[in-house]
C-alpha positions as CSV (number, residue, x, y, z in Angstrom):
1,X,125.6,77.1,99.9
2,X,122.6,75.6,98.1
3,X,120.5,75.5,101.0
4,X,121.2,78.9,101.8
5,X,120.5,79.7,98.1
6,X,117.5,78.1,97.8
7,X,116.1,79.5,101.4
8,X,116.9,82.6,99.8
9,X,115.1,81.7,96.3
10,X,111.9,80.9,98.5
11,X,111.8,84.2,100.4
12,X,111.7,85.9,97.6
13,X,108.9,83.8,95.9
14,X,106.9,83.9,99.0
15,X,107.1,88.2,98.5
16,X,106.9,87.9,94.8
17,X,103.5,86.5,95.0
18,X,102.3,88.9,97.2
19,X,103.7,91.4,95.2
20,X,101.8,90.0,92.1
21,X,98.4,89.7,93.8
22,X,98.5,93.4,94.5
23,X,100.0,94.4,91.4
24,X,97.3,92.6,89.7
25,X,94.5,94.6,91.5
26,X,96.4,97.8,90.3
27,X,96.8,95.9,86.5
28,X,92.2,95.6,86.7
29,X,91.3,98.6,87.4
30,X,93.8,100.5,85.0
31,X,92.8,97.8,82.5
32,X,89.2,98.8,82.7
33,X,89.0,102.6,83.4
34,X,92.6,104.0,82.9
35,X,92.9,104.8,86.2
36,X,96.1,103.9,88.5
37,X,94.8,103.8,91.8
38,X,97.2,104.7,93.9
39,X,95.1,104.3,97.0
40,X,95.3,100.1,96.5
41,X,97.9,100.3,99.1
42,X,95.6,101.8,101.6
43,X,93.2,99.2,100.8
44,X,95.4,96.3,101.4
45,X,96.4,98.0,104.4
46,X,93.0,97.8,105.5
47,X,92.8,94.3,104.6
48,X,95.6,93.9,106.8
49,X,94.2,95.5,109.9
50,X,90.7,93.7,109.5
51,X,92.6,90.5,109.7
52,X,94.5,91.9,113.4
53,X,90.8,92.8,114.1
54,X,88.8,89.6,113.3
55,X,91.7,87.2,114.1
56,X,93.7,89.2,117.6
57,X,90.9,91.4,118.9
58,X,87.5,89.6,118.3
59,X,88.7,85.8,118.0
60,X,86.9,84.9,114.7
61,X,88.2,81.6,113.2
62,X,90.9,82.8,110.5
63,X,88.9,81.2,107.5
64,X,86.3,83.8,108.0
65,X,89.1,86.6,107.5
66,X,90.0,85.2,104.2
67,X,86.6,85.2,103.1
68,X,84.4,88.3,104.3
69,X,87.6,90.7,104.4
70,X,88.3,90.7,100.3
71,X,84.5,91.3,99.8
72,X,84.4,93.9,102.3
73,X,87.2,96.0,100.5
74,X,85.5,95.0,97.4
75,X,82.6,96.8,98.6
76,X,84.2,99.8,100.0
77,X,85.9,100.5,97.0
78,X,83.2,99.9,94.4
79,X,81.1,102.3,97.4
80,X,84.2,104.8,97.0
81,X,83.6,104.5,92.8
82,X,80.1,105.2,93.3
83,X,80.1,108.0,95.9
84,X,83.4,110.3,95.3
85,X,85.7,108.9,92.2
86,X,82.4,109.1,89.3
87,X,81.2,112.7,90.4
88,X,85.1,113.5,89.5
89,X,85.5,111.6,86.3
90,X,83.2,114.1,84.8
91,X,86.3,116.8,85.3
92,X,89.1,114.6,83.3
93,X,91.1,111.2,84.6
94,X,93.9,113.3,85.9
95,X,91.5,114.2,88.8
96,X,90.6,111.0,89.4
97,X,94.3,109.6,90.1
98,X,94.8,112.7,92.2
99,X,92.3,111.8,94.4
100,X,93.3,108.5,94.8
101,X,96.6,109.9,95.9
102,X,95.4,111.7,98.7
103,X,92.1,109.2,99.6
104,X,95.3,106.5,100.5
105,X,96.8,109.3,102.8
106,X,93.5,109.9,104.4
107,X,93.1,105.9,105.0
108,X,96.5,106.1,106.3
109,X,96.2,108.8,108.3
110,X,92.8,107.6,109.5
111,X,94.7,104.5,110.6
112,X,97.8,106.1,112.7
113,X,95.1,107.8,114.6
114,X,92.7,105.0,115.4
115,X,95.9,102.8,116.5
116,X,98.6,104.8,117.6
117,X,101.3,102.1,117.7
118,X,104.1,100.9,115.5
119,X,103.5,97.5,114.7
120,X,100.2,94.9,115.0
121,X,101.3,91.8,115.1
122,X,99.3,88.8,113.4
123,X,99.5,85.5,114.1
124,X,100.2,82.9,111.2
125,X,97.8,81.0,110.4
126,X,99.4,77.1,110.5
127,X,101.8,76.7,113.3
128,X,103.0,73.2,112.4
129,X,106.3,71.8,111.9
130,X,107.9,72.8,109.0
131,X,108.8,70.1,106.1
132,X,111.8,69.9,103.6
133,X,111.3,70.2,100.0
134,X,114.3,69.6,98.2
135,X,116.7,70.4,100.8
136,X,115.2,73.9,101.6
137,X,112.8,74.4,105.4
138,X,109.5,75.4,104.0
139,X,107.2,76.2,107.0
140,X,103.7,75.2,106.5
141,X,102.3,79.3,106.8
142,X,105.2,79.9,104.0
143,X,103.9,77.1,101.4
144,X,99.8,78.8,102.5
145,X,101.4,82.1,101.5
146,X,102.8,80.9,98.2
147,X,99.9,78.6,97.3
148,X,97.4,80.5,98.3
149,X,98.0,84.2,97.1
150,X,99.1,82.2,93.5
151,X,96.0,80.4,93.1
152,X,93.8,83.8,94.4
153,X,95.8,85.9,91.6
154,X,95.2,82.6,88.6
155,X,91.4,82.9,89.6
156,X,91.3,86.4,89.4
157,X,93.0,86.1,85.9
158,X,90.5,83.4,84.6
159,X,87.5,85.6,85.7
160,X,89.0,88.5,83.9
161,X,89.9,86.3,80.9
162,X,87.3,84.2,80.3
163,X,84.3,84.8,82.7
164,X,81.0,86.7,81.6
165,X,81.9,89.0,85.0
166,X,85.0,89.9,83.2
167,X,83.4,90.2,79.8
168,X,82.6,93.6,80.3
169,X,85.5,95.3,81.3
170,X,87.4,93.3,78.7
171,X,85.0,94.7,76.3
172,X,85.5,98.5,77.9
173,X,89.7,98.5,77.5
174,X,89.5,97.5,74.6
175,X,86.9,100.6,72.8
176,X,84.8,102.1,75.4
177,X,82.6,103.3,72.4
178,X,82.4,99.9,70.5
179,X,81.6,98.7,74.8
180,X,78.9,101.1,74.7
181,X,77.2,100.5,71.6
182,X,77.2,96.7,72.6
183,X,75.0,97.6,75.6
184,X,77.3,97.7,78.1
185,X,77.5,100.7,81.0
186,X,80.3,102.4,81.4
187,X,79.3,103.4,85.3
188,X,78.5,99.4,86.1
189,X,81.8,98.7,84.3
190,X,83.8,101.0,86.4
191,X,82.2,99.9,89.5
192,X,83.2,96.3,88.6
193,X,86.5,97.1,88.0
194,X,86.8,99.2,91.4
195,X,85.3,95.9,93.2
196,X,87.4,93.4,92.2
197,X,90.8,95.6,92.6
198,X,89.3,96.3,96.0
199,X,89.0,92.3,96.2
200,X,92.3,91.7,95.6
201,X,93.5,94.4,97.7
202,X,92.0,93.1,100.6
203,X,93.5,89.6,99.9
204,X,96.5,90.9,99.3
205,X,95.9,92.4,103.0
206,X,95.0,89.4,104.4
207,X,97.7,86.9,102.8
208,X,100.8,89.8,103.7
209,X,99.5,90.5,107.6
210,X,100.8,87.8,109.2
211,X,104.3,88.2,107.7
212,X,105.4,91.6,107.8
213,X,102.3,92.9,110.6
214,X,100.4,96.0,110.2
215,X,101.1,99.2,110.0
216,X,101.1,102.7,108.3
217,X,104.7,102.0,106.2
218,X,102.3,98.5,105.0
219,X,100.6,101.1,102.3
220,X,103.5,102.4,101.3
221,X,105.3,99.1,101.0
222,X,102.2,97.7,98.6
223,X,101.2,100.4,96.4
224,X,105.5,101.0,95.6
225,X,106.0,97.2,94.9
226,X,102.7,96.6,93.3
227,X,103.6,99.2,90.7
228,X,107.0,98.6,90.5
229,X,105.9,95.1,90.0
230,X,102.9,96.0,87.1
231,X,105.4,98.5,85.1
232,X,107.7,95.5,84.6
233,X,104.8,92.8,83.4
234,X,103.0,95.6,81.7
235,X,100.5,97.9,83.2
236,X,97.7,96.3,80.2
237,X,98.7,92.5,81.0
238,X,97.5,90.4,84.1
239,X,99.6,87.7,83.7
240,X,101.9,90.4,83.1
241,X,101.4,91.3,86.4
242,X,102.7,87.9,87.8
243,X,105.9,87.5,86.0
244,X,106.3,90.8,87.5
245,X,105.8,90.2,90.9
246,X,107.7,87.2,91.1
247,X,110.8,88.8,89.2
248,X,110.8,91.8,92.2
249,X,110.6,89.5,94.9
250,X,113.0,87.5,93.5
251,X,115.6,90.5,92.9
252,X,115.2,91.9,96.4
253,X,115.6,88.6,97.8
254,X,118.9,87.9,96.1
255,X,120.3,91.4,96.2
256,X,119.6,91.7,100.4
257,X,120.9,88.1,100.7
258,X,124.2,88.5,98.4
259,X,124.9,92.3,98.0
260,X,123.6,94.5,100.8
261,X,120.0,94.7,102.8
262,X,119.8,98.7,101.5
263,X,120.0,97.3,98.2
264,X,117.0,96.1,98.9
265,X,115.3,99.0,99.3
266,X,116.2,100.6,95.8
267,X,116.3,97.6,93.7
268,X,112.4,97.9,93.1
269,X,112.9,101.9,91.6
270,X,116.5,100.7,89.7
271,X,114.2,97.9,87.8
272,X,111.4,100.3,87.7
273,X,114.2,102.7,85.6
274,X,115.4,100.0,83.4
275,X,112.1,98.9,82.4
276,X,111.0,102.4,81.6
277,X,114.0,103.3,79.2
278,X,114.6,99.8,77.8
279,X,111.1,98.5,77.3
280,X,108.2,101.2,78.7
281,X,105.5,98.8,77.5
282,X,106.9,96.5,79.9
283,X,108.6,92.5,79.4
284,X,104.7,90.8,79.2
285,X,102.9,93.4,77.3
286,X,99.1,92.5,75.8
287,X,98.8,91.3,71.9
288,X,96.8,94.3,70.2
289,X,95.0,92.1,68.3
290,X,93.7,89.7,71.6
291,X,90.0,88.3,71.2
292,X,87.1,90.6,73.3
């Protein structure tokens, strides 16, 4: 019974942390610009199907996937920023998240008809025996996925928190005007913001493909749990972000292993509800008064 308890436990760590590495992408850029991006999940998406390509199709060692594909979402977005989303943040925000919207369904799209096919399959990236920790099977790809995503989403927060990168944007959610007048740009800002949520997209994409494959559904799956998962930590707070993560995977875990595998599948909106009518500012929300 514990075994079983604790295999479950794990699972639902293992998807909590991926959860909390996209939810923190989502938790930058709205930090920054007041945007929800809601085409993340097409970004991790493409993370995801770089990794099939570099990794299944052209044979590139799987190190180089975790390093180049990140910065090559990174780009793409911040190129995305600069190309399409400023010229419409000169209408109002509400256009901006709009277009987000339907710029995921285009990648989406894009993607069903470039590889007409349910499911790419990616292999993991240790394929050693697995090793007991305290009387639960960890596989060796499982404790990569943990660690790994973890420490990506802890760097991510300490660049944010205390790097000069992050100084900026710090600076910008907390008075764009006072940001301004301090001599920082508002357009270099933004860009910033976009790059490093299109960073962590792309990891995200990179860490989930070799559990749960690629596909179209993959973007849904992301953005839904990433936001689910940023409500509940707060949509202000990064660390937020990872408390929230890890509570989601946790409660889908449990409830598909001890209630039903639909419950599953609504658990994430049924947490999203309670947040929103008990605490809308979410369990982890930012201090006001925090140091720029």
């Amino acid at each position: 019974m514990l075994g079983q308890l604790g295999f479950v436990v794990l699972a639902g760590i293992k998807f909590g942390v991926l959860y909390a590495l996209a939810a923190l992408g989502l938790v930058v850029v709205h930090k920054a610009t007041k945007t929800v991006n809601f085409a993340h999940g097409a970004f991790a998406m493409l993370g995801a199907f770089a990794s099939f390509l570099m990794v299944v199709s052209w044979q590139w060692p799987y190190w180089a996937a975790y390093v180049a594909i990140p910065l090559v979402i990174g780009l793409a977005a911040a190129a995305i920023e600069l190309v399409i989303l400023r010229r419409l943040r000169q209408a109002d925000m509400f256009t901006v998240v709009i277009a987000t919207v339907f710029l995921g369904i285009a990648i989406s799209e894009g993607f069903r008809l470039t590889y007409n096919t349910e499911l790419l399959a990616v292999p993991s990236l240790f394929s050693g025996p697995p090793f007991i920790l305290a009387g639960v099977i960890v596989t060796r790809d499982t404790a990569w996925v943990i660690g790994g995503a973890l420490l990506t989403a802890l760097a991510c927060i300490a660049l944010f928190g205390y790097g000069r990168l992050g100084r900026g944007m710090r600076a910008m959610a907390a008075n764009m005007r006072g940001a301004q007048l301090c001599g920082y740009s508002v357009d270099g800002v933004y860009m910033l913001a976009w790059f490093l949520g299109g960073v962590l997209a792309g990891a995200t994409g990179v860490f989930i493909a070799p559990v749960t494959g690629v596909s179209v559904d993959l973007s849904i799956a992301i953005i839904t749990a990433g936001f689910v998962a940023g409500v509940i930590g707060g949509f202000d707070s990064p660390r937020g972000a990872i408390v929230g993560g890890l509570l989601l995977g946790l409660a889908e875990s449990l409830s598909a292993a001890y209630v039903s595998s639909a419950m599953k599948s609504c658990i994430s909106f049924l947490l999203l509800f309670l947040v929103l009518m008990w605490r809308p500012q979410g369990l982890f929300p930012e201090r006001s008064g925090r140091r720029v």
